[in-house]
C-alpha positions as CSV (number, residue, x, y, z in Angstrom):
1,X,-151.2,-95.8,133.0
2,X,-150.2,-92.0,134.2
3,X,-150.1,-93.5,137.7
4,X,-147.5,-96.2,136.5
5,X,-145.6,-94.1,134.1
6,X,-144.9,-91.6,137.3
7,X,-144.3,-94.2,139.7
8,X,-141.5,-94.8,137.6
9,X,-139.9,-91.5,137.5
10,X,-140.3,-91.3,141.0
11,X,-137.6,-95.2,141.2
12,X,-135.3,-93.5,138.6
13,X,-135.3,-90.6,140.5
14,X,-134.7,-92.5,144.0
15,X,-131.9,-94.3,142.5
16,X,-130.1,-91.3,141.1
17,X,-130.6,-89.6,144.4
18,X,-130.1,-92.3,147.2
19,X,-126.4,-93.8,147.4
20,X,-127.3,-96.9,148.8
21,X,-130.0,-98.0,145.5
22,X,-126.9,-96.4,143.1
23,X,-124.4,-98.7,144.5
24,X,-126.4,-101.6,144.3
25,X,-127.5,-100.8,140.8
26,X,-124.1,-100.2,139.9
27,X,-123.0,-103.9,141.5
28,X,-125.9,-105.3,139.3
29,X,-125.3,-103.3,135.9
30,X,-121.5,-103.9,136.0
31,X,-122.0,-107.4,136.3
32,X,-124.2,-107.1,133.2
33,X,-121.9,-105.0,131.4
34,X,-119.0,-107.5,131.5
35,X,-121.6,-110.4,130.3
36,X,-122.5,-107.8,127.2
37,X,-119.4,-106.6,126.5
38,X,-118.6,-108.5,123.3
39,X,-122.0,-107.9,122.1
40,X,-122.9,-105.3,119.1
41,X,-126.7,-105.3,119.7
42,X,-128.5,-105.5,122.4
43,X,-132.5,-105.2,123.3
44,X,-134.1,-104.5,126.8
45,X,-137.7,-104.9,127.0
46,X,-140.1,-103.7,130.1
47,X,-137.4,-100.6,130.0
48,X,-139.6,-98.3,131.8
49,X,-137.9,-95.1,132.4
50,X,-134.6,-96.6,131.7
51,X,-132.9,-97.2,134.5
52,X,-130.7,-99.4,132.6
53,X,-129.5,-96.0,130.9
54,X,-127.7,-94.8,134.1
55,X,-125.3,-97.7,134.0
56,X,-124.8,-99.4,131.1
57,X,-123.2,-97.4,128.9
58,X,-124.0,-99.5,125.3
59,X,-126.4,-98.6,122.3
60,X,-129.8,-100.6,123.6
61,X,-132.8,-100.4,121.9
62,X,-135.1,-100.1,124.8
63,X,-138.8,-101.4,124.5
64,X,-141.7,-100.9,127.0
65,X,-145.6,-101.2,127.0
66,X,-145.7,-97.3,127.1
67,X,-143.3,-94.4,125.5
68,X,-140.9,-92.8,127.5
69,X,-139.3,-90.5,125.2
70,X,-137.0,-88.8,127.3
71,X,-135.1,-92.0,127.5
72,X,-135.6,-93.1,123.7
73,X,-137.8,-95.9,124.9
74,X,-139.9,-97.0,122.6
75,X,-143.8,-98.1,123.2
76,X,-146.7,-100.3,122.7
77,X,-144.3,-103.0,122.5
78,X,-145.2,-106.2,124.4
79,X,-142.6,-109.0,125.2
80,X,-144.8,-111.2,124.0
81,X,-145.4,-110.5,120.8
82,X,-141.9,-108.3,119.8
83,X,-142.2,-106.7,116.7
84,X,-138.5,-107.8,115.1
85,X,-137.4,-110.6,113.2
86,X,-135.8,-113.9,114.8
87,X,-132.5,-114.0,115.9
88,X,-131.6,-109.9,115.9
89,X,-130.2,-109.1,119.0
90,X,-126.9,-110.8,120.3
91,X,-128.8,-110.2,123.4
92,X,-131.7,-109.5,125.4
93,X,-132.0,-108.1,129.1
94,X,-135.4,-107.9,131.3
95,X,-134.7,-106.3,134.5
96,X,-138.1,-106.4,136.8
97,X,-140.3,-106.8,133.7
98,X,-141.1,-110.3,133.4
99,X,-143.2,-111.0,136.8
100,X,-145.6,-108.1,135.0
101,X,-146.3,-110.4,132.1
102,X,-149.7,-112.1,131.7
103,X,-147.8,-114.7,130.1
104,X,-144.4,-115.3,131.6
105,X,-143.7,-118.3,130.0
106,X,-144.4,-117.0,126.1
107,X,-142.9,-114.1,126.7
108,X,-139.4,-116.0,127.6
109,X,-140.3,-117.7,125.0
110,X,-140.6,-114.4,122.7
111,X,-136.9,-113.3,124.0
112,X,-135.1,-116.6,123.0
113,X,-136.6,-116.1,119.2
114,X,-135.4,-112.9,119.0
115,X,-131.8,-113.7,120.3
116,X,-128.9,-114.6,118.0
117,X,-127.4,-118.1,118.2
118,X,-124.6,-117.9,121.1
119,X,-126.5,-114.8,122.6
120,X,-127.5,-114.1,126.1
121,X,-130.8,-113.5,127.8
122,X,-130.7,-111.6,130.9
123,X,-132.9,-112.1,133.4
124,X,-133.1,-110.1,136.5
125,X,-136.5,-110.8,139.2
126,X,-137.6,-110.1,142.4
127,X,-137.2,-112.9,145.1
128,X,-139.7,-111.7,147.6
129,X,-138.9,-113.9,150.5
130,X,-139.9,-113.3,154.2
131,X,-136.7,-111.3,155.1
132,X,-137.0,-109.6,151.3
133,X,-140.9,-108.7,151.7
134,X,-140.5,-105.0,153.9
135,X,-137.9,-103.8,151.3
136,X,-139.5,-105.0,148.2
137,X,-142.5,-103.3,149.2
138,X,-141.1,-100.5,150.1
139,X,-139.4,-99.9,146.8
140,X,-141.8,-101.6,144.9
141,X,-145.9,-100.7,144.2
142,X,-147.2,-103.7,142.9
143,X,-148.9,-106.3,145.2
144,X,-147.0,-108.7,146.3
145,X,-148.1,-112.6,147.3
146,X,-146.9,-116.2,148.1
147,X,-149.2,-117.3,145.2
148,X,-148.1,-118.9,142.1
149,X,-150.4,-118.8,138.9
């Protein structure tokens, strides 16, 4: 877990320091900022080093499998069993977090019991196509395949 914990200070890092990741994180997160405007509470699970933190300037509780203190994320939580009651959140964002799920589909599931009538789920995945593979991998350490489970 140490390995995975630094590999993601080392993409918060690259993203504060290379202009061409900010600006494409800033396109992303101000689209996601106008669709969560309106909304009072707001959870992100798979946070990691909280990326979203950079851009989104909101009050998120931010939830990951492991701590990362320095960016009030909190741990051992798993999006698919999340520890709060149904229908808290006006809305819930998962940026890169659900391909790492065991169970994809129960975790979705997980995020729409959690969300308020007339909230918003967020999703945001990787499409790793041919012409997207090089960059993903470069930017990315998991394995990558064509395979679906």
């Amino acid at each position: 877990m140490d390995e995975y914990k630094l590999e993601l200070f080392r993409q918060r890092e690259n993203i504060l320091n290379n202009s061409g990741l900010r600006s494409y994180f800033s396109f992303l997160y101000g689209i996601v900022n106008q669709l969560i405007e309106t909304f009072d509470s707001i959870l992100e699970v798979g946070a990691g080093a909280a990326i979203s933190d950079i851009f989104v300037s909101r009050n998120i509780v931010r939830t990951d499998i492991l701590p990362f203190n320095e960016f009030n994320v909190s741990g051992d939580c798993a999006m698919e069993r999340l520890p709060f009651k149904d229908s808290s959140f006006d809305a819930v964002l998962a940026f890169d977090s659900i391909h790492h799920s065991e169970q994809p589909s129960k975790a979705i599931l997980e995020l729409l019991r959690v969300i308020r009538k007339g909230g918003k789920l967020i999703l945001v995945e990787p499409f790793v196509s041919p012409l997207s593979y090089l960059p993903y991998k470069i930017f990315h350490y998991e394995d990558t395949s064509w395979d679906f489970k």
